[in-house]
MARBA-3410 file (N, C-alpha, C, O; in Angstrom, 1 decimal):
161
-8.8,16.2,-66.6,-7.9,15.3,-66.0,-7.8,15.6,-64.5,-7.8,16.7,-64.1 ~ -7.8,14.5,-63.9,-8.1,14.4,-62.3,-6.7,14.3,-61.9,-6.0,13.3,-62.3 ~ -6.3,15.5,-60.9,-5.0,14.9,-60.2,-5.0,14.7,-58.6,-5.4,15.6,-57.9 ~ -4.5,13.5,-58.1,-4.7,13.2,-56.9,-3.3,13.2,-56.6,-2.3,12.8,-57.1 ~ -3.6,14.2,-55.0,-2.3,14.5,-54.2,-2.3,13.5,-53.4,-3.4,13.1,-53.1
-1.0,12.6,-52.9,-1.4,11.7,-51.4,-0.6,12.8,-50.4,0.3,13.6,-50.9 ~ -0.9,12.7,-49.1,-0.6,13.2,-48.1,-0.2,12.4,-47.1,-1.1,12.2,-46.3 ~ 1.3,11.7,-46.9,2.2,11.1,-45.9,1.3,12.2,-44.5,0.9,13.3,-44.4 ~ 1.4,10.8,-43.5,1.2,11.5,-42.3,2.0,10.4,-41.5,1.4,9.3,-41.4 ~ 3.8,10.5,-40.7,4.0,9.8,-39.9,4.2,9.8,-38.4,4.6,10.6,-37.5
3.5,8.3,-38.5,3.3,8.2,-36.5,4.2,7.5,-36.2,4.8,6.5,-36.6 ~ 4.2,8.3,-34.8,5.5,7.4,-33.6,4.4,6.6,-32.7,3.5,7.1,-32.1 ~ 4.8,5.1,-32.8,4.3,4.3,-32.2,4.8,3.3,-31.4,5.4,2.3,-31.9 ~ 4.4,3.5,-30.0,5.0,3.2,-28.6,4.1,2.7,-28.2,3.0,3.2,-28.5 ~ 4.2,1.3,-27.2,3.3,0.8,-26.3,3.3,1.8,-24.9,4.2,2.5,-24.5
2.6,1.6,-24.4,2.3,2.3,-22.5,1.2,1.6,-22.5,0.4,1.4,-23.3 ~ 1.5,1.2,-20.9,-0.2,0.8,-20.2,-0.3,1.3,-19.4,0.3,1.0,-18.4 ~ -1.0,2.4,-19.5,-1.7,3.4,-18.3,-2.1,2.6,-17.2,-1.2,2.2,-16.5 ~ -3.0,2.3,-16.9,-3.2,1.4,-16.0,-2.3,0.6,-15.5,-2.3,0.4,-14.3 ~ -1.4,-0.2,-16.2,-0.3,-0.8,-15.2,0.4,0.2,-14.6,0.8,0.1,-13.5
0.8,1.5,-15.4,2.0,2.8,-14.8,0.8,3.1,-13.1,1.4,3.2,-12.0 ~ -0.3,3.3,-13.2,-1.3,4.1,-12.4,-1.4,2.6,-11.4,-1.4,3.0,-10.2 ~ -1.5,1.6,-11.4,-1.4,0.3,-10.9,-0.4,0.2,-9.7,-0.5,0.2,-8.5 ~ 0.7,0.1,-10.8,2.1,0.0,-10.2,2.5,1.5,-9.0,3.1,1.4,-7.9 ~ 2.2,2.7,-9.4,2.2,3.8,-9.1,1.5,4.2,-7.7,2.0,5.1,-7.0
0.1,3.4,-7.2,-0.2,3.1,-6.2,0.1,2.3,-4.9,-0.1,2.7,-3.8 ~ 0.8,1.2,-5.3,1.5,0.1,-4.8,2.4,0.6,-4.8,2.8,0.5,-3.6 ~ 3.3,1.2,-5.4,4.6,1.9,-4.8,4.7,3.0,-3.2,5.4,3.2,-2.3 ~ 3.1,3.9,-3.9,3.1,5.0,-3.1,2.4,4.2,-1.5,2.7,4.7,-0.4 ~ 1.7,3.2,-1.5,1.4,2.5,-0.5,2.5,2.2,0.5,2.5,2.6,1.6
3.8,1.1,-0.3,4.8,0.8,0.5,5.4,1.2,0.8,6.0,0.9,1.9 ~ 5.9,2.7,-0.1,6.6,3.7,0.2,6.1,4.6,2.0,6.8,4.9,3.0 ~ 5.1,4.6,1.8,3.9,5.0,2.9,4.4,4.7,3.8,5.0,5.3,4.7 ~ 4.0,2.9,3.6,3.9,2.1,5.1,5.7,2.7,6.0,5.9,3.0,7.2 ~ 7.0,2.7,4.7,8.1,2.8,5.3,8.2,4.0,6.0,8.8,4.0,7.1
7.5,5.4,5.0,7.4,6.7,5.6,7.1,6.6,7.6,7.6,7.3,8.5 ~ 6.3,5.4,7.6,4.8,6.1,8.8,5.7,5.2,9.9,5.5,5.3,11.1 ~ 6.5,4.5,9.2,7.4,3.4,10.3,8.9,4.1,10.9,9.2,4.1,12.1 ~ 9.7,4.6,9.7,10.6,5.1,10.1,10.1,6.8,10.6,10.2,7.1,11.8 ~ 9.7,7.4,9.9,9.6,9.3,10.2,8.3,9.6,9.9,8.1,9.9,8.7
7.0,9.5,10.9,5.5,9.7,10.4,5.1,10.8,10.0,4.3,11.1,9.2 ~ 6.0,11.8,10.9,5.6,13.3,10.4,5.9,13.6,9.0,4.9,13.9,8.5 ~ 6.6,13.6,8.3,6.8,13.3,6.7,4.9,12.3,5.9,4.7,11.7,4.8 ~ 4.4,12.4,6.4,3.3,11.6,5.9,1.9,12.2,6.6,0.9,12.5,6.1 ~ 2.2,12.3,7.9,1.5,13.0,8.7,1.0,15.1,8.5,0.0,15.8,8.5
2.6,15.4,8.4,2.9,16.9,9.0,3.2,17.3,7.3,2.2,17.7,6.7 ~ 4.1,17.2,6.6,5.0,17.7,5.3,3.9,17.3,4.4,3.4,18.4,4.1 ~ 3.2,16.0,3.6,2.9,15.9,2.7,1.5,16.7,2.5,1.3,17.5,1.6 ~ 0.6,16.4,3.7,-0.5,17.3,4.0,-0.6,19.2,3.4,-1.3,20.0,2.8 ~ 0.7,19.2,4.0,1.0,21.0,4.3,1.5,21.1,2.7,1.6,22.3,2.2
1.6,20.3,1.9,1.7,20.7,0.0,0.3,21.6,-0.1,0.3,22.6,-0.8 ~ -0.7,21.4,0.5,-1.9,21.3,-0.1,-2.8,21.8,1.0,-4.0,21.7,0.9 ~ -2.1,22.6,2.1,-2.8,23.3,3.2,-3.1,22.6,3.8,-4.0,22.9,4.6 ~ -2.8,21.4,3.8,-4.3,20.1,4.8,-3.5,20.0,5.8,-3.8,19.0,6.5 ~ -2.3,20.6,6.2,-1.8,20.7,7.8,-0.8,21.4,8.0,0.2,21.6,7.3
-1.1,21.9,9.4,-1.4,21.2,10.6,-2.9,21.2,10.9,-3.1,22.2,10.2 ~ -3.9,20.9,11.3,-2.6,19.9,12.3,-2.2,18.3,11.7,-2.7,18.0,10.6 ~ -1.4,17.3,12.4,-1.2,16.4,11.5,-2.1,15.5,11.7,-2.7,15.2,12.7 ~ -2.2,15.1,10.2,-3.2,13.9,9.9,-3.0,12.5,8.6,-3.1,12.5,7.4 ~ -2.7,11.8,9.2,-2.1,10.4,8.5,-2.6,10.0,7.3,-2.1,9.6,6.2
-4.4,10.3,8.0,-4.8,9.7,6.8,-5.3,10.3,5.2,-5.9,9.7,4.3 ~ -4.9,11.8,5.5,-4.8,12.7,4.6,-3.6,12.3,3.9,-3.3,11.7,2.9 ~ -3.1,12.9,4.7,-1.5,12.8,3.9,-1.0,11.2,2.9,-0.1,11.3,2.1 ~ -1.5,10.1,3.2,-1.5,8.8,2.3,-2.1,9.3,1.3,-1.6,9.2,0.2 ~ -3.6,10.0,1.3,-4.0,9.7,0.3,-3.4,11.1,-0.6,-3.3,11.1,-1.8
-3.1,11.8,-0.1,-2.4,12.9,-0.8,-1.0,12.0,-1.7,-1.0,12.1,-2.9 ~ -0.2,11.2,-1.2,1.0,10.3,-1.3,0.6,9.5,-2.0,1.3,9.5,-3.0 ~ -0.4,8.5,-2.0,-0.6,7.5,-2.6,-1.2,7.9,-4.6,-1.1,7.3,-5.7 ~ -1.7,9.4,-3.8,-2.0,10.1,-5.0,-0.9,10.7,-6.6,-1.0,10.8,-7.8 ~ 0.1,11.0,-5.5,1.4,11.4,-6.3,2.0,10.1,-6.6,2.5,10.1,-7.7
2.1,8.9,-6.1,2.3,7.8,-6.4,1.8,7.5,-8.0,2.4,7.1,-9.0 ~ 0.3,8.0,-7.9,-0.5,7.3,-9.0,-0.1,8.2,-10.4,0.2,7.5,-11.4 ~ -0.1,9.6,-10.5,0.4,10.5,-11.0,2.1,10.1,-11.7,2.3,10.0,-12.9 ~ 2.7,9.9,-11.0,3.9,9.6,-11.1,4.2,8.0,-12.1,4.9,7.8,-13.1 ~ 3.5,7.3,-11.4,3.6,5.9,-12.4,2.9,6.2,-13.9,3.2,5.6,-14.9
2.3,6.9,-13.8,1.1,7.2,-15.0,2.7,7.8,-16.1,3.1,7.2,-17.2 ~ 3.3,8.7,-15.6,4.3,9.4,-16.4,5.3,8.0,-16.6,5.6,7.7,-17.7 ~ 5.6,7.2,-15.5,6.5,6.1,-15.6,6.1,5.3,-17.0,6.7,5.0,-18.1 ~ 5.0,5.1,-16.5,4.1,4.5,-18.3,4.5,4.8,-19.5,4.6,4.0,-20.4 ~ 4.6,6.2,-19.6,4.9,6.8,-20.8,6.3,6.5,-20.8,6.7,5.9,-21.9
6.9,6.6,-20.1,8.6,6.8,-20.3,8.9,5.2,-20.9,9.6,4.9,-21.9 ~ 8.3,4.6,-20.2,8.8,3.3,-20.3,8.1,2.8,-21.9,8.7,2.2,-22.8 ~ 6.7,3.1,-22.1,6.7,2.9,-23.7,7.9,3.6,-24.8,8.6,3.0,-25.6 ~ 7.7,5.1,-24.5,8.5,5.9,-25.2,9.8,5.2,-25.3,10.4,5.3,-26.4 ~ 10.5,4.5,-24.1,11.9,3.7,-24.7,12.0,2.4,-25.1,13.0,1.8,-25.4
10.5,1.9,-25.1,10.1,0.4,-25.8,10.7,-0.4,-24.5,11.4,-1.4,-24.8 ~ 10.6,-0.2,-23.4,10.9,-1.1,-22.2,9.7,-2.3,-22.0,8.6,-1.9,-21.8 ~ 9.8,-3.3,-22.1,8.6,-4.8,-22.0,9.4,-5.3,-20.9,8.9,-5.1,-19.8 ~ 10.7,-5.9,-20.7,10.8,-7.0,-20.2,10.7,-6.8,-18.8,10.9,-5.7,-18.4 ~ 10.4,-7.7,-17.8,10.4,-7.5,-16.5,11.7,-6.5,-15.7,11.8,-5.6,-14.9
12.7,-7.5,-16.4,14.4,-6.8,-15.7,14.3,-5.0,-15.6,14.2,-4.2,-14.7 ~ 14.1,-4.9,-17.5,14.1,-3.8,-17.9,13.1,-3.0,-16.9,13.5,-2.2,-16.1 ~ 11.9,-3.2,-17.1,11.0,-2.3,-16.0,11.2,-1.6,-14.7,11.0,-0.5,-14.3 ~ 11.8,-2.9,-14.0,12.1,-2.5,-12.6,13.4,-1.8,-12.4,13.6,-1.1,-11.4 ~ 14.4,-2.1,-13.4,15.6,-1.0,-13.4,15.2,0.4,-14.1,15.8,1.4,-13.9
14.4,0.3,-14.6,13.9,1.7,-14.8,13.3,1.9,-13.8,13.9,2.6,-13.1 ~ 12.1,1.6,-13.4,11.7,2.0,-12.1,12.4,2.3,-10.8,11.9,3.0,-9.9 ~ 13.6,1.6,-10.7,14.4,1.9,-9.5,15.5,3.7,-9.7,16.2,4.3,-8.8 ~ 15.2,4.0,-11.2,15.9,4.9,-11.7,15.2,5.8,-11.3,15.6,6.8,-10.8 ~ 13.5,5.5,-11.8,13.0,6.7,-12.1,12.9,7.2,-10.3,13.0,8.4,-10.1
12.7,6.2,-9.1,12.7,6.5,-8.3,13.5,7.1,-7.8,13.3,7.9,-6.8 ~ 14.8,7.0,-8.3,16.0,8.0,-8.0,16.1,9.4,-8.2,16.5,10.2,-7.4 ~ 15.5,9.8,-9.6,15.0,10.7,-10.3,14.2,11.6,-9.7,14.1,12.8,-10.1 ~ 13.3,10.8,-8.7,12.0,11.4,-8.5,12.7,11.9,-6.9,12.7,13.1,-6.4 ~ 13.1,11.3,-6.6,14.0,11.6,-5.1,14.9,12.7,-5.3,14.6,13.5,-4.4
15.9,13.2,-6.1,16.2,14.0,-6.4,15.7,15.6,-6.8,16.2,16.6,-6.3 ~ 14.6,15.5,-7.6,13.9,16.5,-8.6,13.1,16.8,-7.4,13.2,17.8,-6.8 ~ 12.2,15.9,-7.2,11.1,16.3,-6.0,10.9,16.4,-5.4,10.2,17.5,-5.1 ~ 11.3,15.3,-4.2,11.7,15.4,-2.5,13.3,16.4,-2.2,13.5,17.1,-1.3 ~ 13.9,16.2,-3.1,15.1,16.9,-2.8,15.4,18.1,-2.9,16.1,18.7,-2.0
14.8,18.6,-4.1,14.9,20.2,-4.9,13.3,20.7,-4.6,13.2,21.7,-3.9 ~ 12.1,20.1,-5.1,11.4,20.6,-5.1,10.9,20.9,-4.1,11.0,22.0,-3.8 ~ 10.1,19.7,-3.1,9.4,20.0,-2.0,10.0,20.7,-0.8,9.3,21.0,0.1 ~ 11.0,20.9,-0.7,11.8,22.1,0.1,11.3,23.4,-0.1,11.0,24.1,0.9 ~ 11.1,23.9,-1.3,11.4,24.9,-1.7,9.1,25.0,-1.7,8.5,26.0,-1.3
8.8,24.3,-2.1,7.2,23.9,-2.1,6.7,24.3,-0.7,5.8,25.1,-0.5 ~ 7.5,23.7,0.4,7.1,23.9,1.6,7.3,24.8,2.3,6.5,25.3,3.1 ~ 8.9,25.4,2.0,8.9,26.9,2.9,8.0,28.0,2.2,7.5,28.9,2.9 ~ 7.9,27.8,0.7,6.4,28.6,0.1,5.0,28.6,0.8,4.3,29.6,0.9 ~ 4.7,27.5,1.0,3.4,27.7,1.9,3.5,27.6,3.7,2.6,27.3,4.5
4.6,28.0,4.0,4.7,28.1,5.5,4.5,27.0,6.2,3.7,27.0,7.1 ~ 5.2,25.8,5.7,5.0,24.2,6.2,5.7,24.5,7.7,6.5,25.5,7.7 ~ 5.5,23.8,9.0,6.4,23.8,9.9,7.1,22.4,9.8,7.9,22.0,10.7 ~ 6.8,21.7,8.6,7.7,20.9,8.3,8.8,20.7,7.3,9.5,19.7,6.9 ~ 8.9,22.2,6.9,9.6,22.2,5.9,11.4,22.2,6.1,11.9,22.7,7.1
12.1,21.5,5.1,13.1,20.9,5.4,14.1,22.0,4.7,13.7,23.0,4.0 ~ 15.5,21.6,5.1,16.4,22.5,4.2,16.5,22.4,2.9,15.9,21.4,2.4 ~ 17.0,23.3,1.9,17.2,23.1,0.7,18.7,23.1,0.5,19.3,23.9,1.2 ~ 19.5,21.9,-0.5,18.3,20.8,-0.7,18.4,20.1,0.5,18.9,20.4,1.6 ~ 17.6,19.0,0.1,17.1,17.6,1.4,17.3,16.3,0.6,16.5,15.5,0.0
18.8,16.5,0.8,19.1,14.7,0.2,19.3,13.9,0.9,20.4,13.3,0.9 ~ 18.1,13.3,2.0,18.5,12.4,3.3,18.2,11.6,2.8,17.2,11.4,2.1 ~ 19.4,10.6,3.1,19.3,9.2,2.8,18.2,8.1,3.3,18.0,7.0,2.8 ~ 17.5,8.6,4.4,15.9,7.6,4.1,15.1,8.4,3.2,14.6,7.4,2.6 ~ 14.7,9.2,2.8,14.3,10.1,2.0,14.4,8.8,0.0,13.6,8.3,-0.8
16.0,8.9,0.3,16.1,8.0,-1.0,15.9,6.2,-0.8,15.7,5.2,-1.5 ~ 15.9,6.4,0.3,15.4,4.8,0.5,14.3,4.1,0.0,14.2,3.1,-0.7 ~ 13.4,5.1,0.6,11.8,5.5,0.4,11.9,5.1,-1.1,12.0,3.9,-1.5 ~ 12.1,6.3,-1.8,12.4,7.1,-3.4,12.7,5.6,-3.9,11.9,5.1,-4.8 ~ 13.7,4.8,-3.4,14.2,3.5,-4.2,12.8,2.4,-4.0,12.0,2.0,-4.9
12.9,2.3,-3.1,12.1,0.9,-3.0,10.5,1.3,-3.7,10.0,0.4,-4.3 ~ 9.8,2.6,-3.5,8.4,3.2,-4.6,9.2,2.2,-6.0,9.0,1.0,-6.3 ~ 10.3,3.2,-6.7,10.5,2.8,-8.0,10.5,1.2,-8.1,9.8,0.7,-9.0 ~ 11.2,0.2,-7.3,11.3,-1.2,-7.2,9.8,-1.3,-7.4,9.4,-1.2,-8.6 ~ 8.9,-1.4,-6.5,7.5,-1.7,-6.4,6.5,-1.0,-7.7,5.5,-1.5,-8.0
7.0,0.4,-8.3,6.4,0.6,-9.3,6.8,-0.3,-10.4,6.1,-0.4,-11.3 ~ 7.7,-0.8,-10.3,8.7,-1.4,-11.9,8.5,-2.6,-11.8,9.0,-3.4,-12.6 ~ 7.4,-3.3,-10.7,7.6,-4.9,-10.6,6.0,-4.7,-11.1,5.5,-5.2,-12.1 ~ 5.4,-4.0,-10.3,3.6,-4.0,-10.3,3.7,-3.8,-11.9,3.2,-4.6,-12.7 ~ 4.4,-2.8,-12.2,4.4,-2.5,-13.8,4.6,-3.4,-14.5,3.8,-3.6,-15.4
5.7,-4.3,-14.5,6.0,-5.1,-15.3,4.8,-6.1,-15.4,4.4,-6.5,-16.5 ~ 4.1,-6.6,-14.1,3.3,-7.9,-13.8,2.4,-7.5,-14.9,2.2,-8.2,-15.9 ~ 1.6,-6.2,-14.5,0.5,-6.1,-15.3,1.0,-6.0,-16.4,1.3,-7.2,-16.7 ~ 1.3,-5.4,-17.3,2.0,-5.1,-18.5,1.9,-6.6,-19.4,1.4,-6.9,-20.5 ~ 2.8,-7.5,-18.1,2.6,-9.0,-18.8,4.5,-9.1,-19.2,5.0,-10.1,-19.8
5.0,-8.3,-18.8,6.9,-8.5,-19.3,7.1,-9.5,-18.7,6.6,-9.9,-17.6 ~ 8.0,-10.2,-19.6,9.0,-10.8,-19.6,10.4,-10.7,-19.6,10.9,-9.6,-19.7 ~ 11.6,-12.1,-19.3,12.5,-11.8,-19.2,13.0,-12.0,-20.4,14.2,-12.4,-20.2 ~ 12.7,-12.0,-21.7,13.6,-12.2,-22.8,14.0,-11.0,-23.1,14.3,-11.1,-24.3 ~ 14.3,-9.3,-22.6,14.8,-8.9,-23.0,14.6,-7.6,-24.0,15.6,-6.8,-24.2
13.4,-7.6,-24.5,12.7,-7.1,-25.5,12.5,-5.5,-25.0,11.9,-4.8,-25.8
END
């Protein structure tokens, strides 16, 4: 006599589109950029570079793509977040994204890269913390521009979902 075991295996299943988080996550880090290099260039020029030893001396066009890069990185995790809480609709996206950008302004620019930069002997390194208010400007309008590019590609809507 044959006895057959079954073996339950359950999955958690979440939408993410990588590509729209990595999408949206560039286009944020772009605009974010352009506001960086308009209002405070050395923050883009001098600070972002010096994560990564690539300055001084300052150089712009290093430091975007260093930025544009954490942009891309960043939306990629936005992706996740935003499957993991079953976020589709347009609204929903970009208020998460204006959060996460808050989030990210806080944790990173505020706490972390302070503390990142007087470690590698940045001469742009800021106090700890650094909660300057263009700082979160920046931080807000990335997440806006991540949570809209996100939502477009994605395909959300406003019903809510």
């Amino acid at each position: 006599m044959a006895t057959e075991t079954g073996r339950g295996v359950r999955t958690i299943s979440h939408r993410s589109n990588w590509k729209a988080g990595v999408g949206g996550g560039i286009a944020g880090g772009i605009v974010m950029g352009a506001l960086m290099l308009g209002m405070n260039d050395a923050v883009i020029a001098v600070a972002i570079p010096s994560l990564y030893f690539l300055a001084p001396p300052a150089t712009v066009p290093v430091g975007m793509a260093v930025h544009v890069f954490h942009g891309a990185v960043l939306g990629l995790a936005f992706a996740g977040l935003a499957g993991v809480l079953g976020f589709e609709s347009m609204g929903k996206v970009v208020g998460l994204g204006l959060v996460w950008g808050v989030v990210i302004w806080v944790a990173l620019a505020g706490l972390l890269m302070p503390v990142w930069l007087s470690a590698v002997g940045s001469p742009a390194s800021p106090p700890f913390p650094n909660f300057a208010p263009p700082s979160l400007l920046w931080h807000a309008v990335y997440g806006l521009v991540l949570g809209g590019v996100y939502g477009v590609l994605e395909g959300g809507t406003d019903s809510g979902h």
